[in-house]
ROLUM-63854 format. One record per residue (C-alpha): residue number from 1; residue in three letters; y, z, x. Coordinates in steps of 0.02 Angstrom, whole numbers, plus 32768, in hexadecimal, padded with zeros to 4 digits. Layout:
+-----+--------+------+------+------+
| num | residu |    Y |    Z |    X |
+-----+--------+------+------+------+
| NUM |    ALA |    Y |    Z |    X |
...
+-----+--------+------+------+------+
This chain:
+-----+--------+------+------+------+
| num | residu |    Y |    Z |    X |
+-----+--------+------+------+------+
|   1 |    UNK | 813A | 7750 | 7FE5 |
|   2 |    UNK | 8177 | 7710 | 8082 |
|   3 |    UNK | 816E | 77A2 | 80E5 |
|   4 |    UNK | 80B3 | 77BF | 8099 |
|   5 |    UNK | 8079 | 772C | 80E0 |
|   6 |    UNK | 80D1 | 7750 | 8184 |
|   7 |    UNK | 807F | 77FB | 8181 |
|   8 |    UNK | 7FD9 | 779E | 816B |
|   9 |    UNK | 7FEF | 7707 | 81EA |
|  10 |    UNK | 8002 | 77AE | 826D |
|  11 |    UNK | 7F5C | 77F3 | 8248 |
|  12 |    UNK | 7F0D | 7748 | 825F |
|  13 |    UNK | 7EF6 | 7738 | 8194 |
|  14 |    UNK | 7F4D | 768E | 8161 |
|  15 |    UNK | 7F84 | 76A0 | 80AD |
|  16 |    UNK | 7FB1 | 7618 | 8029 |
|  17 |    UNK | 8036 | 7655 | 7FAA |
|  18 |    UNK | 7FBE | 7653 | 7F1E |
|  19 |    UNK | 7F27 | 76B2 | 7F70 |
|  20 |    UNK | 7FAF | 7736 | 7F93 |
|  21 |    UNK | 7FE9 | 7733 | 7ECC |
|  22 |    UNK | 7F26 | 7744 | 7E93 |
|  23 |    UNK | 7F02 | 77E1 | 7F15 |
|  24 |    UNK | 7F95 | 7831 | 7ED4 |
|  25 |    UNK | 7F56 | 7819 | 7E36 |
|  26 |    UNK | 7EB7 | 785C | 7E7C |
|  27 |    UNK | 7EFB | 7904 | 7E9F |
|  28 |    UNK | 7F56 | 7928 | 7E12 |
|  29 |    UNK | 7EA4 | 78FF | 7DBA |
|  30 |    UNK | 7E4E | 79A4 | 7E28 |
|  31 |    UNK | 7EE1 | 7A07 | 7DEE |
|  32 |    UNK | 7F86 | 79EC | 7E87 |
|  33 |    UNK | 8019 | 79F0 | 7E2A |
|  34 |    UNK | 805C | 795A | 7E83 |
|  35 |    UNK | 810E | 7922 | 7E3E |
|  36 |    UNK | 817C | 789A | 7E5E |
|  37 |    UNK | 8255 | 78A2 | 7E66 |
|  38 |    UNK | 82AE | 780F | 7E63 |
|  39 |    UNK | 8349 | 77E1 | 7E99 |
|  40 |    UNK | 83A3 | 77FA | 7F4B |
|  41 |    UNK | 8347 | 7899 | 7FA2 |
|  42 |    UNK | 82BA | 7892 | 7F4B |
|  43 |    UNK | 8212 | 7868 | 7F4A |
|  44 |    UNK | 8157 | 78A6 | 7F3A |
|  45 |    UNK | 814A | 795B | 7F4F |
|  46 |    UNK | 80C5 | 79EA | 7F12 |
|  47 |    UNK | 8102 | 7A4B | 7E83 |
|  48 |    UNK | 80A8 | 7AE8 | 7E51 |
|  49 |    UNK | 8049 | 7B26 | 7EF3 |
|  50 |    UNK | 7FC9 | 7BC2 | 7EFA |
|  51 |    UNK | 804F | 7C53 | 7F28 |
|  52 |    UNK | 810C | 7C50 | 7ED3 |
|  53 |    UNK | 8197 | 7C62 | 7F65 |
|  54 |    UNK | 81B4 | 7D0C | 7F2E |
|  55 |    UNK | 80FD | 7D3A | 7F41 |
|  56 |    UNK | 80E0 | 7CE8 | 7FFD |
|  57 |    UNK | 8196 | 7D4D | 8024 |
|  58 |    UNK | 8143 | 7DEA | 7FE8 |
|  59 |    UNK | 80B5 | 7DB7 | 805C |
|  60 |    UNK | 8115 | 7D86 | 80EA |
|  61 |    UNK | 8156 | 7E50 | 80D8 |
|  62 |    UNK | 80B2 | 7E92 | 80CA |
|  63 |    UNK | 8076 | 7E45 | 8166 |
|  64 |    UNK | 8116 | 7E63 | 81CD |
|  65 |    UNK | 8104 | 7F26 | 81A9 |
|  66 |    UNK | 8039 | 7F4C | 81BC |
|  67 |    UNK | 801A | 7FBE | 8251 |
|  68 |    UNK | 7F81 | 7F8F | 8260 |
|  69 |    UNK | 7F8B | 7EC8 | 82B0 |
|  70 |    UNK | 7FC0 | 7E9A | 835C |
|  71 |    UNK | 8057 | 7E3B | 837B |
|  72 |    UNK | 7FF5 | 7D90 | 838A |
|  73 |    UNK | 7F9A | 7DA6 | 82F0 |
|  74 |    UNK | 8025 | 7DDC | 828F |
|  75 |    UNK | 8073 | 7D37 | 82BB |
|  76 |    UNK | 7FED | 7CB9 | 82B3 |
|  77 |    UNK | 7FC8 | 7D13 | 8201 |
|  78 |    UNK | 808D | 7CF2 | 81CE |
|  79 |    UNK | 8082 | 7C3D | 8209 |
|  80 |    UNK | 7FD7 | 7C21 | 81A6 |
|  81 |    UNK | 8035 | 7C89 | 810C |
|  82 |    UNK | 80D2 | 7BF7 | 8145 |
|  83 |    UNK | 806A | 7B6C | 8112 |
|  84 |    UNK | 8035 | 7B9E | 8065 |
|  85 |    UNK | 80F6 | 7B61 | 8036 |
|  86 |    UNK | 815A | 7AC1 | 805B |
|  87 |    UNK | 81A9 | 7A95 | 80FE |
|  88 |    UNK | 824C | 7AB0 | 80A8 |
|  89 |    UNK | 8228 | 7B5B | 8058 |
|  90 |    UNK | 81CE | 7B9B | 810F |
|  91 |    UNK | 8278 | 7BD2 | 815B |
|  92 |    UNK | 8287 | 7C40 | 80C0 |
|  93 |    UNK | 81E6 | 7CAF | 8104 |
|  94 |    UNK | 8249 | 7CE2 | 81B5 |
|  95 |    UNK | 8280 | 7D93 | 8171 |
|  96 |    UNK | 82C6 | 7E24 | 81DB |
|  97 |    UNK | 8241 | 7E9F | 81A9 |
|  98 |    UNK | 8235 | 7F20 | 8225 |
|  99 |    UNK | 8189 | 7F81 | 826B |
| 100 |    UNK | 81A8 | 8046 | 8278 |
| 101 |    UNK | 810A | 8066 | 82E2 |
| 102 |    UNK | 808C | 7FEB | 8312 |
| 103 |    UNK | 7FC3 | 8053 | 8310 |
| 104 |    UNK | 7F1B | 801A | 8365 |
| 105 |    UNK | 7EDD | 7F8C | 8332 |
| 106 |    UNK | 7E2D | 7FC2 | 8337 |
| 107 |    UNK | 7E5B | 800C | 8292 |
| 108 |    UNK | 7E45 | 7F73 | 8246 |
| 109 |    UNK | 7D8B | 7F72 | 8265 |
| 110 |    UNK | 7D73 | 801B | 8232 |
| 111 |    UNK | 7DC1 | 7FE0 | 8181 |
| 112 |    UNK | 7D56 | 7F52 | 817C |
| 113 |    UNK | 7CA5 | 7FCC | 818C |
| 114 |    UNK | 7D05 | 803A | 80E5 |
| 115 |    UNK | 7D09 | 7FAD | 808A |
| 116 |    UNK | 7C66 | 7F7D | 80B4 |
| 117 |    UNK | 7C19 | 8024 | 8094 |
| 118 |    UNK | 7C71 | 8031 | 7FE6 |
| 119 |    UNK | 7C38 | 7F68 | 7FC0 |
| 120 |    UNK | 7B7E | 7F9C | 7FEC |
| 121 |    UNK | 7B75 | 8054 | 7FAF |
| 122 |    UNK | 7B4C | 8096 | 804D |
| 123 |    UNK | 7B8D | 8135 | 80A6 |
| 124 |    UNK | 7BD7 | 812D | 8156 |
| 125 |    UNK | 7BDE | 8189 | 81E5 |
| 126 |    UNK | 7C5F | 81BA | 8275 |
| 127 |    UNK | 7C94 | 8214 | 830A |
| 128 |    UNK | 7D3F | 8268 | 82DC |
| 129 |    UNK | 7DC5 | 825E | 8368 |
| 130 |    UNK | 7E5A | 82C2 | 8382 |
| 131 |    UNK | 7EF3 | 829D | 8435 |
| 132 |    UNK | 7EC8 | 832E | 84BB |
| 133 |    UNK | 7F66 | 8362 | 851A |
| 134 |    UNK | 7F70 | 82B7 | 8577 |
| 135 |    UNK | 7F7A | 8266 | 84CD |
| 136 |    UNK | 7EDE | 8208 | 84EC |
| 137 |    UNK | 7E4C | 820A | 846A |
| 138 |    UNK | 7DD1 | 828F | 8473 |
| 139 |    UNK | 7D21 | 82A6 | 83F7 |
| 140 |    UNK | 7D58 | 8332 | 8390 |
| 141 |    UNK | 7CAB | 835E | 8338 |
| 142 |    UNK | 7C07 | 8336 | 8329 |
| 143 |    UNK | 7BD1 | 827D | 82C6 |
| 144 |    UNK | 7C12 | 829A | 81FA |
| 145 |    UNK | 7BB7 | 823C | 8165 |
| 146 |    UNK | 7C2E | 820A | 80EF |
| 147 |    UNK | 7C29 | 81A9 | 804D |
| 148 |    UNK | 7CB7 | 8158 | 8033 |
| 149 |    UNK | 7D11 | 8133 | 7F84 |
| 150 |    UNK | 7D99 | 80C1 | 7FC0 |
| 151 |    UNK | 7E49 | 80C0 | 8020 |
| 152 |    UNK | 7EEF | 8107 | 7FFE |
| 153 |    UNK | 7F95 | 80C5 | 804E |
| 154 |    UNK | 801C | 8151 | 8067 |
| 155 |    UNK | 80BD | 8161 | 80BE |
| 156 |    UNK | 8046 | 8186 | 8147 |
| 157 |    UNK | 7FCA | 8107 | 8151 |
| 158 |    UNK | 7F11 | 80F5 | 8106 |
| 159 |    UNK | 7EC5 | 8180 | 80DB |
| 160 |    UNK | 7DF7 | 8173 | 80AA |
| 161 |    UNK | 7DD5 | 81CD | 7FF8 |
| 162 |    UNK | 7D0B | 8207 | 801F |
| 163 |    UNK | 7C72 | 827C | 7FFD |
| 164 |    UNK | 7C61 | 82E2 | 809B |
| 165 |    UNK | 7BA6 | 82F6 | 80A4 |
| 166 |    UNK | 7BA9 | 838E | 8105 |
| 167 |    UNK | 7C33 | 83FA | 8085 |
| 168 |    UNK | 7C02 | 839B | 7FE7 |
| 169 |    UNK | 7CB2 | 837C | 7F9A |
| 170 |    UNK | 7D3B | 8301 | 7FAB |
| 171 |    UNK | 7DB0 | 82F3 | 8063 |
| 172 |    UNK | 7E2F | 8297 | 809C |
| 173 |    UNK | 7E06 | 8242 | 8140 |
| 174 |    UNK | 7E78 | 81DC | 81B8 |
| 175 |    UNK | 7E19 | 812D | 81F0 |
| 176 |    UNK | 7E84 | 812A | 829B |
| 177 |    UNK | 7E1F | 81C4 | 82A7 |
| 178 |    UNK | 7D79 | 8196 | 8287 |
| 179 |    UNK | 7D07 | 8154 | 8332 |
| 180 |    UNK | 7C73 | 80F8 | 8330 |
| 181 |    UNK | 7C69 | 80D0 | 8292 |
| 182 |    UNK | 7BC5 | 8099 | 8243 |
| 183 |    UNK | 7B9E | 805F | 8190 |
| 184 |    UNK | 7AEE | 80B4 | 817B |
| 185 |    UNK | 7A5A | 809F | 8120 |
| 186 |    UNK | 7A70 | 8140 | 80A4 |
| 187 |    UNK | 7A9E | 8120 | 7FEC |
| 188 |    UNK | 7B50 | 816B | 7FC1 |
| 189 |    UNK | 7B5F | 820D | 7F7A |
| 190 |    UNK | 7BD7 | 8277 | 7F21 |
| 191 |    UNK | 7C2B | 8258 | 7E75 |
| 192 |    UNK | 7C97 | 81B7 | 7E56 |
| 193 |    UNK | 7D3B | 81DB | 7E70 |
| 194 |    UNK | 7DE2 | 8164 | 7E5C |
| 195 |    UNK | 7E4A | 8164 | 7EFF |
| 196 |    UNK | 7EFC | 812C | 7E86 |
| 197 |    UNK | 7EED | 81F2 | 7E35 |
| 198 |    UNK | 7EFE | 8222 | 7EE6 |
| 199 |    UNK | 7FA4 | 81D5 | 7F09 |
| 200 |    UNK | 7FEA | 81D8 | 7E5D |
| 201 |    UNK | 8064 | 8274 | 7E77 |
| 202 |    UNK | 80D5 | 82A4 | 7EEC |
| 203 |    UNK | 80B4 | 833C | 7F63 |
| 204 |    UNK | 7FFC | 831E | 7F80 |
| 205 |    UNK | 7F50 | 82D0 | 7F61 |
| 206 |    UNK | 7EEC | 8354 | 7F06 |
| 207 |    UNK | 7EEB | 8326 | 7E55 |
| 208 |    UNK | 7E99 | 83B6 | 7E12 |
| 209 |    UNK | 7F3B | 8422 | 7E44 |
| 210 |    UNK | 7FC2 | 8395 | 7DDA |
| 211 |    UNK | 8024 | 83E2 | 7D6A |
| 212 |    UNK | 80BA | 838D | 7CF2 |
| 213 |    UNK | 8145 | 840F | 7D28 |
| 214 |    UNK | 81E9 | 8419 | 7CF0 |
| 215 |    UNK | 8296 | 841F | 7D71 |
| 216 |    UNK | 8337 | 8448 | 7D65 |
| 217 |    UNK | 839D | 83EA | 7DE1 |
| 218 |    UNK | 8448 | 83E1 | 7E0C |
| 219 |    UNK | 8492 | 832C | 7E15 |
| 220 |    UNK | 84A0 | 8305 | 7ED0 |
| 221 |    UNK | 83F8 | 830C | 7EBC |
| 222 |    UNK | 83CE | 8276 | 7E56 |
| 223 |    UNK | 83B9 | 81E9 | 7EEB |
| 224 |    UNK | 8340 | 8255 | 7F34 |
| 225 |    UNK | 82D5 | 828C | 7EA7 |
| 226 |    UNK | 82E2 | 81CE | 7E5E |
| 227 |    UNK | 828C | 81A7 | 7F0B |
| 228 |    UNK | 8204 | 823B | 7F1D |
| 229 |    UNK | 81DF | 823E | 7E5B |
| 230 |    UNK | 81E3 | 8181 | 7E42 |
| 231 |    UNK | 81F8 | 8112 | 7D97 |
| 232 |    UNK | 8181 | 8184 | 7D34 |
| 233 |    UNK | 81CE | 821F | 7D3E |
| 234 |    UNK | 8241 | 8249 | 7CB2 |
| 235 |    UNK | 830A | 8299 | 7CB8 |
| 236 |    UNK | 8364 | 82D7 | 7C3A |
| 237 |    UNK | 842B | 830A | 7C6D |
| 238 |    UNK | 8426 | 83BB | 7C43 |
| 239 |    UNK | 84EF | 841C | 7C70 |
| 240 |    UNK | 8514 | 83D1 | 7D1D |
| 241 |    UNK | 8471 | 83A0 | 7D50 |
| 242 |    UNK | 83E6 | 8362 | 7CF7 |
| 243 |    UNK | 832F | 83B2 | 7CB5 |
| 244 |    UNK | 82A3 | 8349 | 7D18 |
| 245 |    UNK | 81F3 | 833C | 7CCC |
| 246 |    UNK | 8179 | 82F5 | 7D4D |
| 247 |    UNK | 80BD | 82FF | 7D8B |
| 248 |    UNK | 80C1 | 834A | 7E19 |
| 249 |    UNK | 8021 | 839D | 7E97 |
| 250 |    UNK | 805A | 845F | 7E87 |
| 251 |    UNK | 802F | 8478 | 7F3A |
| 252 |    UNK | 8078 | 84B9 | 7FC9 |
| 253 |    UNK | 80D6 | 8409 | 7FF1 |
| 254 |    UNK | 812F | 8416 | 7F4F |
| 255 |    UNK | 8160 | 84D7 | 7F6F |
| 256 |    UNK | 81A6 | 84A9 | 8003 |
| 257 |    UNK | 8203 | 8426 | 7FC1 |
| 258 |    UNK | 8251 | 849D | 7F3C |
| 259 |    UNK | 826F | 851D | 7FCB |
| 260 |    UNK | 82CB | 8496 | 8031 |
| 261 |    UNK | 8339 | 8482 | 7FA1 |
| 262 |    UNK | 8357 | 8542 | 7F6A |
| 263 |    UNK | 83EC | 8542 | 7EFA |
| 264 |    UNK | 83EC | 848C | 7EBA |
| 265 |    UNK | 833B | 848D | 7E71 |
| 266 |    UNK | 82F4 | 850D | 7DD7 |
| 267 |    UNK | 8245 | 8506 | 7DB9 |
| 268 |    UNK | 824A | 8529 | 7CFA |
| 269 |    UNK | 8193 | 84F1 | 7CAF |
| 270 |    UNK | 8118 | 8500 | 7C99 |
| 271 |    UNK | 811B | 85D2 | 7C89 |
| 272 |    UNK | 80B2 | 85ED | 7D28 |
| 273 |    UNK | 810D | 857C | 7D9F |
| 274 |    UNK | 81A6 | 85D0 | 7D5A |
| 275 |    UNK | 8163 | 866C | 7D77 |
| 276 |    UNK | 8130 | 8642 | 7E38 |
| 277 |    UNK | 81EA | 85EF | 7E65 |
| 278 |    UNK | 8240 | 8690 | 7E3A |
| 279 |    UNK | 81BE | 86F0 | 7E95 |
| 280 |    UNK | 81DF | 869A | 7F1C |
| 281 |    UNK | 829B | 8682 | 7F17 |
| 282 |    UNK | 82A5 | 873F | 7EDC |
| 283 |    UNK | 8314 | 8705 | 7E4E |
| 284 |    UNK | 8313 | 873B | 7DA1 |
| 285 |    UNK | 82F0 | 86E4 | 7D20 |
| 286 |    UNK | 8398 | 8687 | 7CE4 |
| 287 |    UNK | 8349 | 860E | 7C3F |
| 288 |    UNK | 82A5 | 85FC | 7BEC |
| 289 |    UNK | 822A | 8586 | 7C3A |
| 290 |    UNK | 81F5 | 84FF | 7BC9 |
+-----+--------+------+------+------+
């Protein structure tokens, strides 16, 4: 109580002990979960606050690793993100998260016209850019009209899930690739789509080609497919490997894959897939597919 009237007397706000006991009182009344510890170290402190340590930590990450904010805002964000949490629980939130690759931040305010455009049901419209030989940025196209059906963060960045006016179907587009960008006046098109189906599975984005297929791996495998195949594929130890039962975009990422591992990985269902691994590994077939 001492130090809160200190605290006070600093700002110019004289304080009698028992004004200081009612406004406490006061806040705990709007809903501040002000508590009081007795004893030797103690004293009056706020309990429950908005965000849980573990949730400003998982913050703190976030905001060390996005490509997409300059140095200075990335700090002044993680000092603002510092002050959501006690003075005592701050040093907690200085974590050696490292930044592979730092993009343009003029990203950002291509982002912010997406989310705009999706918000307002309006198509948009861009220049798409490409790097020239000098690696500079070059117009790679005439304007596009795009409606967009929301954002998908890969391993590579945002990608924009939208109705391409001109080829009337669903494309992937890069924002760091999109110039000028303008949200228009024209009502969005094209069916409604959900960007999660598109990132779902490993191998690819095109749901219409996902397919549950069935893998026989050998064991050194299993750190590898536990990280490409994630929590909701299913393994089964099968001789000295294991039978893997995933969802999986049968595309040319995933044939590759398979290639890259000739001799530890057997594509045994469904029949067709079967039927185009030993095509292309010229084997014979050595067990039923299931």
């Amino acid at each position: 109580m001492t130090q809160l009237r200190e605290r006070l007397a600093e700002q110019g706000a004289a304080a009698e002990r028992k004004s200081i006991y009612r406004d406490l009182a006061a806040l705990r009344r709007h809903g501040l979960d002000v508590v009081f510890r007795p004893g030797n170290g103690g004293g009056w402190y706020l309990g429950r606050r908005t965000f849980a340590p573990g949730e400003l930590r998982a913050m703190a990450d976030a905001i060390a690793v996005y490509p997409h904010f300059s140095q200075a805002q990335r700090e002044a964000l993680l000092d603002k993100v510092k002050g959501l949490t006690s003075i005592h629980q701050r040093p907690r939130l200085h974590r050696p998260v490292a930044l592979s690759r730092q993009e343009d931040g003029a990203v950002q305010s291509v982002l912010d016209r997406i989310h705009t455009a999706c918000q307002e049901g309006k198509a948009l419209s861009f220049v798409p850019y490409r790097y020239d030989r000098h690696l500079e940025k070059a117009p790679a196209g005439a304007r596009q009209f795009v409606s967009p059906k929301g954002l998908l963060w890969t391993d590579q960045g945002y990608r924009l899930l939208g109705w391409d006016h001109r080829t009337q179907n669903l494309r992937l587009f890069r924002p760091d690739r999109m110039g000028e960008v303008l949200v228009t006046g024209l009502p969005a098109q094209g069916p409604g789509a959900d960007p999660a189906m598109w990132t779902a599975a490993p191998f690819g984005l095109d749901p219409d080609r996902r397919e549950r297929v069935q893998l026989l791996c050998q064991e050194a495998l299993a750190e590898e497919v536990a990280d490409r195949f994630g929590p909701e594929a299913q393994a089964e130890p099968q001789g000295t490997g294991f039978l893997l039962s995933a969802d999986v975009v049968v595309g040319p990422a995933f044939w590759e894959w398979v290639d890259t591992h000739s001799g530890e990985v057997e594509v045994v269902g469904p029949t067709w897939a079967a039927r185009q691994w030993r095509e292309r590994c010229c084997f014979p077939p050595r067990r039923a597919a299931v």
